[in-house]
C-alpha positions, 0 to 999 in steps of 0.5 A, a space after each residue: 500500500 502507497 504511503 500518504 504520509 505528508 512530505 513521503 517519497 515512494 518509486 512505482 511503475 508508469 502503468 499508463 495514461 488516461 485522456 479526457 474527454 473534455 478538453 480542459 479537464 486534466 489527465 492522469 498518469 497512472 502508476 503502480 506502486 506497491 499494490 495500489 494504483 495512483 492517479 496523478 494529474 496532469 495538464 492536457 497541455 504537458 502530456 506529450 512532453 511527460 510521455 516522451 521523459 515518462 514511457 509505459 514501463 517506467 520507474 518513477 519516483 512520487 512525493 506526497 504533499 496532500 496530493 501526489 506529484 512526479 518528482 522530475 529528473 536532474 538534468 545532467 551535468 552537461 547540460 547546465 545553463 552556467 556552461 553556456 552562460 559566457 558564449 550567449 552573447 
């Protein structure tokens, strides 16, 4: 069973999305941890860009602050903007 306790950090497996029908309700990300399956929301407007960084089959790590949220990835250290910084201008 997922853990609801404020502020706990839980890994579970992408297990699919599910899309609205109505265009401005959100849709969900639904994951398997443990033995529950979670349902996050999500703004129709970032689901293609969660589906290519968060594939079917994935291990995602979850935060629960009242509701639960993806936790994002670390971008890695070749891509930081302080690298870039003095050759922009």
């Amino acid at each position: 069973m997922a853990c609801n306790a404020y502020g706990s950090v839980i890994k579970g497996e992408v297990a699919g999305y599910k899309h609205g029908w109505i265009p401005m309700s959100p849709a969900l990300m639904v994951v398997k941890a443990g033995g529950d399956m979670i349902k996050i929301p999500i703004d129709q407007r970032q689901v293609k860009f969660i589906q290519k960084e968060y594939h079917v089959g994935d291990i995602v790590e979850l935060e629960y602050d009242g509701c639960w949220h993806i936790m994002s990835r670390l971008a890695p250290e070749e891509s930081k903007i302080q690298n870039f910084l003095h050759n922009t201008y």
